[in-house]
Structure formats: C-alpha cells, structure tokens
C-alpha positions in Angstrom: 19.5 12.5 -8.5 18.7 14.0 -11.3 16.4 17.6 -11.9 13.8 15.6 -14.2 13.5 12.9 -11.4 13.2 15.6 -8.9 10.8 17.8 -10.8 8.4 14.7 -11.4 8.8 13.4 -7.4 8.2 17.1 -6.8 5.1 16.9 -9.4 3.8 13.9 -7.6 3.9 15.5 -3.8 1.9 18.5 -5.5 -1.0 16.2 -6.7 -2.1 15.3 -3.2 -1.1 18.7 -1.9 1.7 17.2 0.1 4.2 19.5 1.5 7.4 19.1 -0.2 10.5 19.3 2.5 13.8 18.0 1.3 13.2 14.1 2.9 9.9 13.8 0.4 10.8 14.9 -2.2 14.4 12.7 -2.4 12.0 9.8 -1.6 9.2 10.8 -4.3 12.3 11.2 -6.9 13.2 7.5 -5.7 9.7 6.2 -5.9 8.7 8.3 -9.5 11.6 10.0 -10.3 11.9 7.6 -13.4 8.3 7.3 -14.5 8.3 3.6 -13.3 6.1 1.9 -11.4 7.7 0.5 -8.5 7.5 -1.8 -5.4 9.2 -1.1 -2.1 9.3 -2.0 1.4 10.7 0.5 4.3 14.0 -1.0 4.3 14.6 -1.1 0.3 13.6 2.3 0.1 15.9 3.3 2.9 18.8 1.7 1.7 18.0 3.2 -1.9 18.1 6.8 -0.2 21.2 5.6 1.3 23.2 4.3 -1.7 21.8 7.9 -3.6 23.4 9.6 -0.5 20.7 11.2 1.0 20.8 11.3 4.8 17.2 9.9 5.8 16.4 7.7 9.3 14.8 4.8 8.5 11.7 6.1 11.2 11.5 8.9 8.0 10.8 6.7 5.2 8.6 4.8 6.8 6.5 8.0 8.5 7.0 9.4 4.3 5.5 6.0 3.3 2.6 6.5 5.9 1.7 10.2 4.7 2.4 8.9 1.2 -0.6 6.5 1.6 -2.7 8.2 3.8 -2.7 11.3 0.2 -3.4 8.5 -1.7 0.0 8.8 -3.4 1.0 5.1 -2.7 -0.9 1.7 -2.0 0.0 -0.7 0.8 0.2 -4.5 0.1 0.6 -6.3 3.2 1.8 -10.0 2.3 1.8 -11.2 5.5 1.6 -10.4 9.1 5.0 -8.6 9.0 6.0 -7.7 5.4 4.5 -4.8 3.9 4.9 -3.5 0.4 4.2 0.3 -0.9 3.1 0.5 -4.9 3.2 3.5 -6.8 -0.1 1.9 -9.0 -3.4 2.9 -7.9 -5.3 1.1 -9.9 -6.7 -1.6 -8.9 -4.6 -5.2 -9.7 -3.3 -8.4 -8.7 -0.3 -8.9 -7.5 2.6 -12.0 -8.1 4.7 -12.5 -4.4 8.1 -14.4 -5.6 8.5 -16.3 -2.3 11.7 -17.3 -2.7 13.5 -13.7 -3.3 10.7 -11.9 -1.1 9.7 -9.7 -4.1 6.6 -8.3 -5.5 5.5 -7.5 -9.0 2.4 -6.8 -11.0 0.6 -9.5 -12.0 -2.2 -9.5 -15.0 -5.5 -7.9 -14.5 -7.3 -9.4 -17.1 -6.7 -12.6 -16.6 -8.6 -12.1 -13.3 -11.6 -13.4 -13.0 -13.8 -12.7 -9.4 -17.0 -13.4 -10.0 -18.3 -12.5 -6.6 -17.0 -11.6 -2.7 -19.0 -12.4 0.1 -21.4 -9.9 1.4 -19.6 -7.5 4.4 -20.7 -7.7 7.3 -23.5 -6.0 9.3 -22.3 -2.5 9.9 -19.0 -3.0 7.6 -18.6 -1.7 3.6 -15.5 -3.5 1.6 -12.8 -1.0 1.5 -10.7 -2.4 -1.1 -9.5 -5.9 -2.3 -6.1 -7.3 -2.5 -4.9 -10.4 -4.4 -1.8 -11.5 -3.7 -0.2 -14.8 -5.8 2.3 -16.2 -4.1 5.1 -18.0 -6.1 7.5 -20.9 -5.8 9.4 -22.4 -8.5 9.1 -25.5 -9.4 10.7 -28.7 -8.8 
C-alpha cells in the first residue's frame, strides 16, 4: 500500500472523526487510497485486503463498513434482500446493477428525471432515495 493512499484513507477517517487503528485505515487506503470512487460489497473488500496482505476477518470489514456508514463516510445500496453494496459517493445518484456479473456502477444523474414521490406516511419523513437500474444484455 502505498504512503499517499494511506495518508488520503487516513485523511478520510479524520473527516468524520473516526478513530484510525490499523484495520481502518488499510480498509480506507483500499476504499480512497486512489482518489476513485468505488463500489464494494463485504466480501470484495475482504478479499481486496487479502490479496494487499493485510490480515483482516471478514466480521472486520463488515463491522468497518457499518461504522464507515453510520460517520457518513460511505453509502449503502442494498440491491436486494441479500446483496448489499458500500459507495464511497455521497451525493445523491442513480445507480446501473449489471445483473449478469453482480456489479454496480454509477449511472447518470441528469438524465434522471422524478417528478414526484408519494407523500410518507403519517408519522414517517423520506430518509433518502435510491434508484437502482438493473441490467441485462440483450438478446
């Protein structure tokens, strides 16, 4: 891993005031170490710490993801019932689901068009809204 990608994971743990022990920041370096935005689930980002030798439980990364999200560092895109994706953008956008390869990518904001979302229920307030494309080749 290299000392930029570690400074800027370590940058990115300091923003939300995130205590930076050694399993966060070899995650954060993985997640932002390269200025990219970035898509990962659990297991991608434990085999990632794996192949970049760093010795990390796969109950870890997904506890790091949690407190990742829970500071506001990462977003959570659940696809469906079972599949869960972490993205390093905050801002709000749609997203493309590749259902053949089970992959995620950003998809174009401003070709978006909502013009309106039903009114929340009594006692409710929208949190947030996800938009998820799914994808199939064709033919």
């Amino acid at each position: 891993m290299s000392t930029s990608a570690t400074e800027r994971g370590a940058t990115w743990l300091a923003k939300a005031d995130l205590r930076p022990t050694r399993q966060r920041l070899g995650l954060a370096a993985l997640l932002v170490g390269d200025g990219e935005d970035r898509h990962v689930t659990a297991e991608s980002l434990f085999a990632a710490a794996k192949d970049a030798g760093q010795p990390v439980s796969l109950a870890t990364v997904y506890n790091t993801l949690r407190a990742f999200c829970d500071a506001g560092l990462l977003r959570e895109i659940t696809v469906d019932g079972s599949r869960s994706y972490f993205d390093t953008n905050m801002h709000d956008h749609p997203h493309f689901f590749w259902e053949e390869n089970g992959s995620l990518s950003d998809a174009p904001s401003d070709e978006l068009e909502i013009a309106r979302l039903p009114k929340a229920p009594d006692g409710a307030a929208i949190s947030k809204v996800d938009v998820v494309i799914r994808l199939r080749k064709k033919g």
